[in-house]
N, C-alpha and C positions, 0 to 999 in steps of 0.2 A: 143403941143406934137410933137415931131420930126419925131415916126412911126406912122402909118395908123396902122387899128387892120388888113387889106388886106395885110401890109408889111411884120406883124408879123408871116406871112406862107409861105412867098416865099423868104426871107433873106437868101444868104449863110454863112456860117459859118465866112469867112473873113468879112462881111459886118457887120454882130454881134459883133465880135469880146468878146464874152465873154469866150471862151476860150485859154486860154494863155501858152506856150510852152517856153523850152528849149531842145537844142540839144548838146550833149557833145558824140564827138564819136558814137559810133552804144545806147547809150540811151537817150532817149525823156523822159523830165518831162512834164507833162500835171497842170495844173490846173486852175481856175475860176477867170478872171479879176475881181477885188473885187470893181474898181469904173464902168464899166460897168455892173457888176450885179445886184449896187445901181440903176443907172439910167433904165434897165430895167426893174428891180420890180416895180420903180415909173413908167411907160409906166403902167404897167398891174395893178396899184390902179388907176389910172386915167381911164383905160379905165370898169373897175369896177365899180368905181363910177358913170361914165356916164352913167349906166345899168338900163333903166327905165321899172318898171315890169307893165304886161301888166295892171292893174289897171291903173296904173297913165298915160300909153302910150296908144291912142287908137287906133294907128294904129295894133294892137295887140289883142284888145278885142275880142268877140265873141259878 
């Protein structure tokens, strides 16, 4: 995995790059890089998956 779940809160917007822009004159189109928003969704199933609940984690129990 390419980000840290620590990266995933301190990334600026260029570094993410999920969103995507044009400039025509004084209007700006906005919208969402569609192969960076795949690769991010897989970041956040991966780091999902890795999500061990405190049963099975004992660093966690009581």
């Amino acid at each position: 995995m390419g980000v840290t779940r620590s990266d995933l809160f301190s990334l600026t917007q260029n570094e993410v790059a999920l969103i995507q822009g044009t400039v025509d004159g004084l209007k700006i189109n906005y919208c969402i890089n569609p192969k960076r928003w795949q690769q991010i969704q897989q970041q956040f199933i991966d780091i999902f998956a890795s999500y061990q609940s405190p049963a099975t984690n004992p660093c966690c129990s009581n």
